[in-house]
N, C-alpha and C positions, 0 to 999 in steps of 0.2 A: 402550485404546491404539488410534491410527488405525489404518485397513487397510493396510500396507505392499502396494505393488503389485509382483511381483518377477519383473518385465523392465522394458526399457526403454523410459519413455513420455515423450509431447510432447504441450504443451499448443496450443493453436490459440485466438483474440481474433479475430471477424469485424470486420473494419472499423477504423478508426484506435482509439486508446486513449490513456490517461496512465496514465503512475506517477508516484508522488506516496510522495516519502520523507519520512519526518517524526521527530527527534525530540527530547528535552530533554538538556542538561548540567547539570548538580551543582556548582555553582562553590564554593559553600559549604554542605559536607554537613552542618552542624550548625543552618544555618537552615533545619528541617523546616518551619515554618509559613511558608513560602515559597513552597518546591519542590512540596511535599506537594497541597496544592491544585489545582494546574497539573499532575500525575501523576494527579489522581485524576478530571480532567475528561477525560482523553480515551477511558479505558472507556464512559463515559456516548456520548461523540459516538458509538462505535462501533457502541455496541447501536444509538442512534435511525437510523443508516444503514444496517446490517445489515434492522432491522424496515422501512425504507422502501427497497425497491430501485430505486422511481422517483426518487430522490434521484441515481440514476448512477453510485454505487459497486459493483462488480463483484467486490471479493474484496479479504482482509485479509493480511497475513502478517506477525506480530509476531516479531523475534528475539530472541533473550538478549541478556541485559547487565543492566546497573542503571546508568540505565535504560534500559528497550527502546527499539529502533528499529522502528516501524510501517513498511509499504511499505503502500502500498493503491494499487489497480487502480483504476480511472473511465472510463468511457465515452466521456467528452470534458472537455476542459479547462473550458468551459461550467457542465456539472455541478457540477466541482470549485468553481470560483469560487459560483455562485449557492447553493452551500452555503455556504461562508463568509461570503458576507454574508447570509445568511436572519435576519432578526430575530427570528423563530420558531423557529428551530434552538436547539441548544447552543453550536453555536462559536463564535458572535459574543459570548457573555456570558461564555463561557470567553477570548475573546481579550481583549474590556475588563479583566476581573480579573485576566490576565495581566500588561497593562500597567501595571493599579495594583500589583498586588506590588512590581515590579522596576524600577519610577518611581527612579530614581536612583542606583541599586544593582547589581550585580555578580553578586547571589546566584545565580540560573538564566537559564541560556539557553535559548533554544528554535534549531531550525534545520529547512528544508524544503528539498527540489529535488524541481522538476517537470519531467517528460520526457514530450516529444508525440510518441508511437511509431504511423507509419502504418504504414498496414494491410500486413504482413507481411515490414516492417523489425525484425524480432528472430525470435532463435532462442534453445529452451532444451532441455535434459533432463532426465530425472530417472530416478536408476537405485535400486532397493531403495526405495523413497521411497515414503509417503503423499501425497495432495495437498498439494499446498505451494505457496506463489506464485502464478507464474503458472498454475499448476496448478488450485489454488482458483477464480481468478477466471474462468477459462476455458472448456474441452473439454480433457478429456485422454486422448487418443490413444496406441496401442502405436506403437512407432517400429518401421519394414516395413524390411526391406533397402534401398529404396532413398533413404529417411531416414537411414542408418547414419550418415555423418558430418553435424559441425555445417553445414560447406559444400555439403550438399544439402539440408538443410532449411531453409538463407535463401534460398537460392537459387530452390529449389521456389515459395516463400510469393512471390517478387519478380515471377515471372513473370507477367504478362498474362495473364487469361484469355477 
Protein backbone atom coordinates (compact mmCIF):
# COMPACT_ATOMS: atom_id res chain seq x y z
CA UNK A 1 0.00 0.00 0.00
CA UNK A 2 1.39 3.63 -0.84
CA UNK A 3 2.66 5.89 2.05
CA UNK A 4 -0.31 7.84 3.03
CA UNK A 5 1.06 11.27 4.14
CA UNK A 6 -1.13 12.55 7.13
CA UNK A 7 -1.25 16.32 6.82
CA UNK A 8 -1.68 18.43 4.43
CA UNK A 9 0.40 18.69 1.42
CA UNK A 10 0.92 20.69 -2.10
CA UNK A 11 2.61 19.81 -4.95
CA UNK A 12 4.78 22.59 -6.74
CA UNK A 13 5.83 22.11 -11.24
CA UNK A 14 8.92 24.61 -11.89
CA UNK A 15 8.11 26.20 -15.06
CA UNK A 16 5.00 25.97 -17.54
CA UNK A 17 3.56 22.31 -18.04
CA UNK A 18 0.63 20.23 -19.77
CA UNK A 19 -2.00 17.91 -18.74
CA UNK A 20 -2.92 15.81 -21.12
CA UNK A 21 -6.42 13.70 -20.29
CA UNK A 22 -6.85 10.83 -22.16
CA UNK A 23 -9.33 8.10 -22.42
CA UNK A 24 -11.36 5.22 -24.45
CA UNK A 25 -15.35 4.63 -24.63
CA UNK A 26 -16.98 1.03 -24.97
CA UNK A 27 -19.65 1.81 -27.42
CA UNK A 28 -19.97 -1.75 -28.14
CA UNK A 29 -19.06 -4.04 -25.19
CA UNK A 30 -19.30 -7.18 -26.91
CA UNK A 31 -16.92 -6.23 -29.63
CA UNK A 32 -13.92 -7.29 -27.40
CA UNK A 33 -11.65 -7.71 -30.45
CA UNK A 34 -11.99 -4.23 -31.14
CA UNK A 35 -11.75 -2.32 -27.95
CA UNK A 36 -9.37 -4.92 -26.38
CA UNK A 37 -6.39 -4.10 -28.55
CA UNK A 38 -6.67 -0.21 -28.15
CA UNK A 39 -6.93 -0.86 -24.07
CA UNK A 40 -4.14 -2.96 -24.18
CA UNK A 41 -1.79 -0.49 -26.10
CA UNK A 42 -1.61 2.18 -23.70
CA UNK A 43 0.19 0.14 -20.72
CA UNK A 44 2.87 -0.47 -23.20
CA UNK A 45 3.16 3.44 -24.16
CA UNK A 46 3.22 4.04 -20.48
CA UNK A 47 6.06 1.78 -19.46
CA UNK A 48 8.17 3.07 -22.78
CA UNK A 49 7.61 6.91 -21.22
CA UNK A 50 7.89 6.07 -17.72
CA UNK A 51 11.67 4.20 -18.83
CA UNK A 52 12.56 7.28 -20.95
CA UNK A 53 12.07 10.53 -18.88
CA UNK A 54 13.77 12.44 -21.64
CA UNK A 55 10.62 11.82 -23.63
CA UNK A 56 8.94 14.82 -21.26
CA UNK A 57 6.41 12.95 -19.26
CA UNK A 58 6.66 14.03 -15.63
CA UNK A 59 4.03 11.77 -13.91
CA UNK A 60 0.97 9.41 -14.50
CA UNK A 61 -2.31 9.13 -12.60
CA UNK A 62 -4.65 6.54 -13.80
CA UNK A 63 -8.47 6.53 -12.34
CA UNK A 64 -11.12 3.91 -11.90
CA UNK A 65 -13.60 3.07 -14.15
CA UNK A 66 -13.92 0.51 -17.13
CA UNK A 67 -12.24 1.96 -18.76
CA UNK A 68 -9.66 4.18 -17.00
CA UNK A 69 -9.15 7.73 -17.58
CA UNK A 70 -5.19 8.50 -17.62
CA UNK A 71 -4.24 12.17 -16.70
CA UNK A 72 -0.42 12.40 -17.49
CA UNK A 73 1.72 15.52 -16.69
CA UNK A 74 4.45 16.74 -19.70
CA UNK A 75 6.89 19.19 -19.63
CA UNK A 76 5.73 21.01 -22.60
CA UNK A 77 3.27 20.55 -25.19
CA UNK A 78 6.45 19.98 -27.62
CA UNK A 79 7.24 16.74 -25.68
CA UNK A 80 3.66 15.71 -25.93
CA UNK A 81 3.36 16.08 -29.68
CA UNK A 82 6.88 14.81 -30.87
CA UNK A 83 5.95 11.73 -28.86
CA UNK A 84 2.94 11.14 -30.84
CA UNK A 85 4.45 11.40 -33.96
CA UNK A 86 7.75 9.50 -33.10
CA UNK A 87 7.83 6.68 -35.51
CA UNK A 88 9.98 4.82 -33.11
CA UNK A 89 7.66 5.12 -30.21
CA UNK A 90 4.54 2.99 -29.61
CA UNK A 91 1.93 5.50 -30.20
CA UNK A 92 1.94 6.14 -33.60
CA UNK A 93 1.57 2.21 -34.47
CA UNK A 94 -0.98 2.21 -31.70
CA UNK A 95 -2.87 5.23 -33.42
CA UNK A 96 -2.57 3.48 -37.09
CA UNK A 97 -4.36 0.36 -35.65
CA UNK A 98 -6.61 2.31 -33.88
CA UNK A 99 -7.73 3.84 -37.01
CA UNK A 100 -7.92 0.57 -38.71
CA UNK A 101 -10.13 -1.12 -36.14
CA UNK A 102 -12.79 1.52 -36.01
CA UNK A 103 -12.59 2.42 -40.14
CA UNK A 104 -16.40 2.67 -40.38
CA UNK A 105 -17.69 1.73 -37.19
CA UNK A 106 -19.15 2.95 -33.99
CA UNK A 107 -17.41 0.29 -31.70
CA UNK A 108 -14.88 2.44 -29.55
CA UNK A 109 -14.09 5.76 -29.12
CA UNK A 110 -11.10 7.38 -27.83
CA UNK A 111 -11.18 11.05 -26.38
CA UNK A 112 -8.17 13.61 -25.21
CA UNK A 113 -7.86 17.27 -23.70
CA UNK A 114 -4.74 19.12 -23.41
CA UNK A 115 -4.16 22.06 -21.02
CA UNK A 116 -1.17 24.44 -21.22
CA UNK A 117 -0.76 25.29 -17.36
CA UNK A 118 1.94 28.35 -16.98
CA UNK A 119 4.12 28.46 -14.51
CA UNK A 120 2.11 28.72 -11.27
CA UNK A 121 -1.44 29.05 -12.73
CA UNK A 122 -2.86 26.22 -10.66
CA UNK A 123 -3.47 25.23 -7.28
CA UNK A 124 -3.95 21.87 -5.51
CA UNK A 125 -4.07 19.76 -2.09
CA UNK A 126 -3.96 16.73 -0.79
CA UNK A 127 -5.05 15.74 2.64
CA UNK A 128 -4.53 11.93 4.07
CA UNK A 129 -3.38 11.11 0.55
CA UNK A 130 -0.36 9.25 -1.12
CA UNK A 131 1.24 10.87 -4.06
CA UNK A 132 -1.33 11.36 -6.47
CA UNK A 133 -1.48 13.59 -9.61
CA UNK A 134 0.02 16.26 -9.55
CA UNK A 135 1.65 15.07 -6.61
CA UNK A 136 3.40 12.34 -8.53
CA UNK A 137 4.57 14.32 -11.33
CA UNK A 138 5.91 17.04 -9.12
CA UNK A 139 7.55 18.24 -5.54
CA UNK A 140 5.40 17.63 -2.80
CA UNK A 141 5.46 20.03 -0.22
CA UNK A 142 3.71 20.29 3.51
CA UNK A 143 1.14 23.20 3.22
CA UNK A 144 2.60 26.13 6.10
CA UNK A 145 0.04 28.27 7.56
CA UNK A 146 0.41 30.64 5.15
CA UNK A 147 -0.68 28.28 2.24
CA UNK A 148 -3.77 27.35 4.48
CA UNK A 149 -6.21 28.37 1.91
CA UNK A 150 -6.63 27.53 -1.97
CA UNK A 151 -6.39 31.61 -2.42
CA UNK A 152 -3.03 31.83 -0.99
CA UNK A 153 -1.55 29.32 -2.75
CA UNK A 154 -2.44 30.61 -6.38
CA UNK A 155 -1.93 33.65 -5.43
CA UNK A 156 1.67 33.00 -3.74
CA UNK A 157 2.83 30.67 -7.08
CA UNK A 158 1.24 34.23 -9.47
CA UNK A 159 3.47 36.51 -7.94
CA UNK A 160 6.71 37.85 -9.56
CA UNK A 161 9.69 37.15 -8.16
Amino acid sequence: MANVFKQRMMAKIEGDFVVFILGMRINKLWKINKWFPIAMAMPKMLKELTARPELGLLGIQTTGGFPPVTIQYWRSFEHLESYARDKNAAHLPAWKNFNKLISGNSDVGIWHETYLIKDGNYENIYNNMPKYGLGKAGQLLPVSKKFEGAGERLRDKTKKE
